[in-house]
N, C-alpha and C positions, 0 to 999 in steps of 0.2 A: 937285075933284080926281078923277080918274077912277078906278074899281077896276080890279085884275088879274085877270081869266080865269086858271083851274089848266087850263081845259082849251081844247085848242088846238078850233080852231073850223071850219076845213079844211084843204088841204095845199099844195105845190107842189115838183113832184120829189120828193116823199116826205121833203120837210121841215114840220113842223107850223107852220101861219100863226096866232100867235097874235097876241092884240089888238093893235094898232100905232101908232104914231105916224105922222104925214103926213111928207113930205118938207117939206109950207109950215110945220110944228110946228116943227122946226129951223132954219130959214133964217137965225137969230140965230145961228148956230153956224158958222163957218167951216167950207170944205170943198168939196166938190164932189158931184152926184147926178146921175150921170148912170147909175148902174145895177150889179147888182154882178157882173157881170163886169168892164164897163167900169171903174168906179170903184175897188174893193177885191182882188178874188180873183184875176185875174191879177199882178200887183202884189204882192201878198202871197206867191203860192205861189211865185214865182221868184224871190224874196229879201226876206223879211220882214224884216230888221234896215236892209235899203237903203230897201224901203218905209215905217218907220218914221219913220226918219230923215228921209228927205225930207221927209213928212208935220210933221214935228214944223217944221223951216227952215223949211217956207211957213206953216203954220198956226197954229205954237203948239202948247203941250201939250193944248188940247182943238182935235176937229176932227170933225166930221159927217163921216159913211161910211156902205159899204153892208156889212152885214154877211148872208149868206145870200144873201134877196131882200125885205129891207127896210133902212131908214136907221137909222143907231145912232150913237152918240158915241166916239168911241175917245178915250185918256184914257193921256197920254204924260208922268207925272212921279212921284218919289217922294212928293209929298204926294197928286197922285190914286191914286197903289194906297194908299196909306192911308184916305184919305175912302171908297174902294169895299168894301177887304178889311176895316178894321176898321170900319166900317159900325155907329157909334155907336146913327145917328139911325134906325136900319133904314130906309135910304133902299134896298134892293136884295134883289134875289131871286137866290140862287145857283140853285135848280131851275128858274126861268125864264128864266134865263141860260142851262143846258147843256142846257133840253130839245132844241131844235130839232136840235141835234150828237148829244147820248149818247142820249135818252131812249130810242129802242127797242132800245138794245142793253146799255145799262146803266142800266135803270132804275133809280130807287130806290136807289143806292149813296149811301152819305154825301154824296157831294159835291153830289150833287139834292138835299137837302133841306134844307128852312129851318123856320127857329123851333123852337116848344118841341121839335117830332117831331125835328127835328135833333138839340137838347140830350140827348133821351131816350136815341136811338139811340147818341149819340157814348159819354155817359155809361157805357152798359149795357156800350158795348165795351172800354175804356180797360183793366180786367184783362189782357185779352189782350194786351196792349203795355205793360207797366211791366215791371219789371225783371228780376223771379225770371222771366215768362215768355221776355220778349229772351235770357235766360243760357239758356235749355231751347231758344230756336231755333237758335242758335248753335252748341249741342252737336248738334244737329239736320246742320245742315247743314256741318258742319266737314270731315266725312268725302267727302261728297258734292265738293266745294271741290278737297280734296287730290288727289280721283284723276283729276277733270277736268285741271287743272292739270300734274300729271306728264306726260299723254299731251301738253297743246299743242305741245309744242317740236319733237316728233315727227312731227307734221302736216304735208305737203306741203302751197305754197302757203294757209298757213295764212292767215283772216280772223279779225282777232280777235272783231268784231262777232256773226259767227254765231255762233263759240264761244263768248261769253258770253253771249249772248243764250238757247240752249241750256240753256247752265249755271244762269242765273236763273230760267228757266221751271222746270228738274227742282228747283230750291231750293223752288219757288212749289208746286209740287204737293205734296214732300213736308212742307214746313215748315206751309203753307198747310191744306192738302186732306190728309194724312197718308198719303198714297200711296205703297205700295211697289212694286207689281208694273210692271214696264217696258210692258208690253202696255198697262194703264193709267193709265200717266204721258202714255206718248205719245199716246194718244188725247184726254185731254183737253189737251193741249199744243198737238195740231193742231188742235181746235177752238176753244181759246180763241184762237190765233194768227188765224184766220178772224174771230173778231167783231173782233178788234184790226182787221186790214184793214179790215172791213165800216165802222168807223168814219173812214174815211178816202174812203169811195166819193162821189162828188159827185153820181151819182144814185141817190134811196133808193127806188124803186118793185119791189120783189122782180122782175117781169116783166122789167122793163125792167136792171137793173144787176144782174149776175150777180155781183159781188164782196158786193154785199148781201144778195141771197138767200142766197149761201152763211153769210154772217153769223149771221142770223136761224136758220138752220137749225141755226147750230154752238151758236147759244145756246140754244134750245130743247133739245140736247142736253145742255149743260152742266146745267142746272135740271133735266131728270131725273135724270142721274150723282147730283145734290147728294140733291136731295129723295128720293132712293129708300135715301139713306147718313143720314139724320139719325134713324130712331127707332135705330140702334146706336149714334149716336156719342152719344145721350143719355142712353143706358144704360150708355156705358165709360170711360174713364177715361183716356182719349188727353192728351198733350198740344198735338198741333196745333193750329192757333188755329180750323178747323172743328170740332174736340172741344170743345175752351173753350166756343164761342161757342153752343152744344145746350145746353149746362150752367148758363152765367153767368146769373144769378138775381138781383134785390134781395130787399132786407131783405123788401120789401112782395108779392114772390114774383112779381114781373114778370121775362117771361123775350123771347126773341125766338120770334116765330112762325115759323114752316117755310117761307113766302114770304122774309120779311124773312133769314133766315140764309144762301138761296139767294141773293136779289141784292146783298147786303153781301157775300160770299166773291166772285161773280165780278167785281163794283167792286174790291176789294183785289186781287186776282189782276192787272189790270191796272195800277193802282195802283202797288202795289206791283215788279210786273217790270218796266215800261217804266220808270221814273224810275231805278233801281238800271242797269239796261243803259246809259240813254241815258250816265248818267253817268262809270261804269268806262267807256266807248270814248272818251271823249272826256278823261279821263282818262290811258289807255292810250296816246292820241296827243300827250296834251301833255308826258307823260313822255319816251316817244322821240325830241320834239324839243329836248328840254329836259335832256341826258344830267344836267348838276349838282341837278334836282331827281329826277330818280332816283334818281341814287347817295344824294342824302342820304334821301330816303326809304328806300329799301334799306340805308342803316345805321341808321334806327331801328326799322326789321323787325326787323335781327339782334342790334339790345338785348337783343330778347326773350331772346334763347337755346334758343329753339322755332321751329319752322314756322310754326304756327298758334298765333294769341294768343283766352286764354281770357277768359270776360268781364269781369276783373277787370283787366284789360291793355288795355284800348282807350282808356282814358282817357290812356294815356302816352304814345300815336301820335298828338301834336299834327299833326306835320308832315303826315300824309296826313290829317287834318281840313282842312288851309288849303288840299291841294291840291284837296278834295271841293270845297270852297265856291268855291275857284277857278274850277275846271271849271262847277261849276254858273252862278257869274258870268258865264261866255263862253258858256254854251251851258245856257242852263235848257231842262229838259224841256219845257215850254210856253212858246211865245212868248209867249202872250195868255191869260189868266181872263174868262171871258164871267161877267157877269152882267146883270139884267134891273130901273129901276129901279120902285119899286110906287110912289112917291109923285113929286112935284115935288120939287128939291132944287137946291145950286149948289155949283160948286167952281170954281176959276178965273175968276168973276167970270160963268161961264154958267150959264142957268139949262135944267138937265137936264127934261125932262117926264116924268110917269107914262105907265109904258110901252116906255119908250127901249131898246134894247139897247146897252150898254154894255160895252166892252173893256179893259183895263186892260192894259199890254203891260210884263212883266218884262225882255225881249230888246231893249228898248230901254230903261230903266232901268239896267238891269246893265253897262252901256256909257256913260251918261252923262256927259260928264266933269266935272262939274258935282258930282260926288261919287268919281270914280275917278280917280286921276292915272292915266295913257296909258291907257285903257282897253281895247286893241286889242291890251296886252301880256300873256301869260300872268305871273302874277307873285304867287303866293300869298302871300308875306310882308304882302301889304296887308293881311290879316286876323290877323296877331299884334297883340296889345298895342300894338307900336312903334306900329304905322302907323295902327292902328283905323279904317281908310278907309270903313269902314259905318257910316258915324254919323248919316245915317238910319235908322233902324230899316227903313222900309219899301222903301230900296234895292235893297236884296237879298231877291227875295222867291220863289224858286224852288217851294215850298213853300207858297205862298199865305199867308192871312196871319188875324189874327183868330177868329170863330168856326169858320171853316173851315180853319184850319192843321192839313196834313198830318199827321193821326194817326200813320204811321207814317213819320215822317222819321227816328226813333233807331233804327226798322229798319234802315230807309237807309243811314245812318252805317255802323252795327255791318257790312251787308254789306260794303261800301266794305271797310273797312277788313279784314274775313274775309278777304278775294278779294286783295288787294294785299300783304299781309304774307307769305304763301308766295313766291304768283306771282313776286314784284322777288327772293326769297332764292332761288327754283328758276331763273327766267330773267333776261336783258338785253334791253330790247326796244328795236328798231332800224327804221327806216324804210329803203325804195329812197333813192337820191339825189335831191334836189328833189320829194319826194314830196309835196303838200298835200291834205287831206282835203278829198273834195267832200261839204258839210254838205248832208242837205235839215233845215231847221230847223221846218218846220212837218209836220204838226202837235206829232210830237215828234222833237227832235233825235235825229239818224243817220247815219251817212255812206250816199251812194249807193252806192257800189263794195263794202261791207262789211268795209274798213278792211286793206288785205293789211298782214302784220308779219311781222320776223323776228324769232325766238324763240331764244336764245343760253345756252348755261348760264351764269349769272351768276361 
């Protein structure tokens, strides 16, 4: 059985070449290699839920590809993201899965790391995301919520996309980062928004792809901002989850080092705002077309009796939970979970090699119909009781799955649900005629255009 190199061993395009398997290694594996433009990338980036699909009619749910610029497995059913995400046998490496993508821009975030270092870090963090904390971010960012939202409606040629996008960023600084002052929200706003791009650039050489250099550049800035703010916030008493996380300490007096608290904040930053956006716009669109589940969501807003529901009140907002899961079913933030496998292993009757790069694809999952009835329809009531339509566990996996399941997905939620409860009570949101949203879905779902809407006093 071969070992796995932690460290890559040369580059190409400024993607790191690590140890790999042959294209003759796979040949037991249905598929095609002829290269990864040719084979994967073009294909993918013009409609990943069509390349999917197709992939899956001729091949099956397992099929050889190219992923980067070497061959991998890609892995198209609810029992393969099970075998991958909950990863029993520890057949799979999450950090050698997303270095070649995240690793120079988001190193070292949760999501890079495996085993025990994983358990420690996840561990150490977990205060900062239970409950008394969630109720402190919520009061946090309640206000922040309200005044964005009154101004929308107001807006010429309003997009909702940017506007929320906006909106989660200034939640992220200050809920995140404890940021008050405007001069330094937006600064680090505009820089994190640059590494976000940076990971999207297809060529990684700083000289050569200028959306990368500027990346690298915005991140090295973010890591001084952090690292020059942690001997105060470990001497006060804040509650942002950058104060938490200076402070949080075990029994046995282990704490996070001043590296590790810089690249777990700008991993969560990311993390945390693009999945919360991707979701309210797609959200915000299925509402518009959908007037009857507006309205009913907008009468269990006005159950409340308030604007703004306090933490104590989110559990009563079933309806916009089914429309959260909904949305996430048609349109998960991630098409694909890259991971890397470290041993030999099999699932679908193929035998995977140490080494493989492996995909496991939610955006084709979530569409299934093999576990969704029509799948292609917006229809959140599948996730009440009635219908229990997720009776795979690993169907629905927006949020990944296993030891790596989204620490803060009841962030998630709680925002969701923050952001919609005024919004549907302050406005009516409507679409042009025949309006349909141009999705780019990879790498994370968006609309192109930035989503125009009208905004109506409800």
């Amino acid at each position: 059985m071969t070992a796995v190199q932690q460290v890559p061993r040369s580059s190409f395009m400024g993607y790191p070449r690590l140890p790999t398997v042959s294209l003759k290694e796979l040949q037991h594996i249905p598929g095609t290699g002829r290269g990864f433009l040719v084979d994967t990338a073009i294909a993918f980036i013009a409609d990943p839920l069509k390349f999917a699909q197709e992939r899956h009619a001729k091949y099956g749910p397992v099929s050889r590809a190219f992923f980067t610029i070497e061959p991998g497995v890609l892995i198209l059913s609810a029992e393969g993201n099970e075998f991958v995400l909950r990863d029993r046998a520890q057949n799979f490496s999450a950090h050698l899965g997303w270095e070649p993508i995240l690793g120079k821009l988001f190193p070292r975030g949760l999501m890079l790391r495996d085993g025990d270092d994983h358990r420690f870090q996840r561990r150490l963090m977990q205060p900062a995301f239970r409950k008394e904390a969630l109720a402190s971010y919520l009061d946090r960012m309640t206000p922040r919520i309200a005044a964005d939202i009154e101004d929308w409606g107001r807006r010429p040629n309003f997009k909702f996309y940017k506007a929320i996008k906006h909106l989660t960023l200034d939640i992220a600084a200050d809920v995140f980062l404890g940021l008050e002052l405007r001069s330094e929200i937006d600064q680090v706003n505009q820089d994190f928004t640059a590494v976000v791009e940076a990971s999207l650039a297809v060529v990684r050489v700083p000289l050569l792809g200028q959306k990368y250099a500027r990346g690298l550049a915005a991140r090295r800035r973010l890591e001084q901002f952090i690292a020059e703010r942690i001997p105060a916030r470990r001497s006060g008493n804040g509650a942002d989850l950058f104060s938490q996380m200076c402070r949080i300490e075990t029994e046995a007096g282990e704490r996070y080092k001043d590296d590790e608290i810089v690249d777990h904040l700008i991993f969560l930053m990311m993390a945390a705002h693009d999945t919360t956006t991707s979701a309210l716009t797609t959200i915000a669109y299925a509402l518009a077309r959908h007037g009857e589940w507006q309205d009913r969501v907008r009468e269990t807003a006005r159950s409340l009796g308030k604007m703004s529901p306090g933490f104590g009140d989110l559990d009563s907002l079933q309806p916009i939970e089914w429309v959260l899961r909904e949305a996430l079913r048609m349109y998960p933030p991630l098409p694909s979970i890259a991971r890397r496998a470290i041993k030999d292993c099999e699932i679908h009757g193929y035998r995977i090699p140490a080494n493989t790069p492996v995909s496991v694809y939610p955006l084709f999952t979530h569409r299934d119909p093999q576990w969704w009835s029509k799948p292609e329809d917006f229809d959140p009531e599948r996730f009440g009781a009635a219908r229990g339509e997720d009776r795979h566990p690993f169907a629905w996996v927006p949020f990944g799955g296993g030891a790596h399941m989204c620490l803060g997905l009841h962030f998630a939620e709680m925002q969701v649900k923050a952001v919609l409860t005024p919004l549907l009570q302050k406005w009516r949101l409507s679409l042009v005629p025949d309006y349909r949203i141009p999705y780019q879905l990879a790498p994370i779902a968006k609309p192109k255009d930035g989503l125009p809407m009208i905004l109506k006093p409800a």
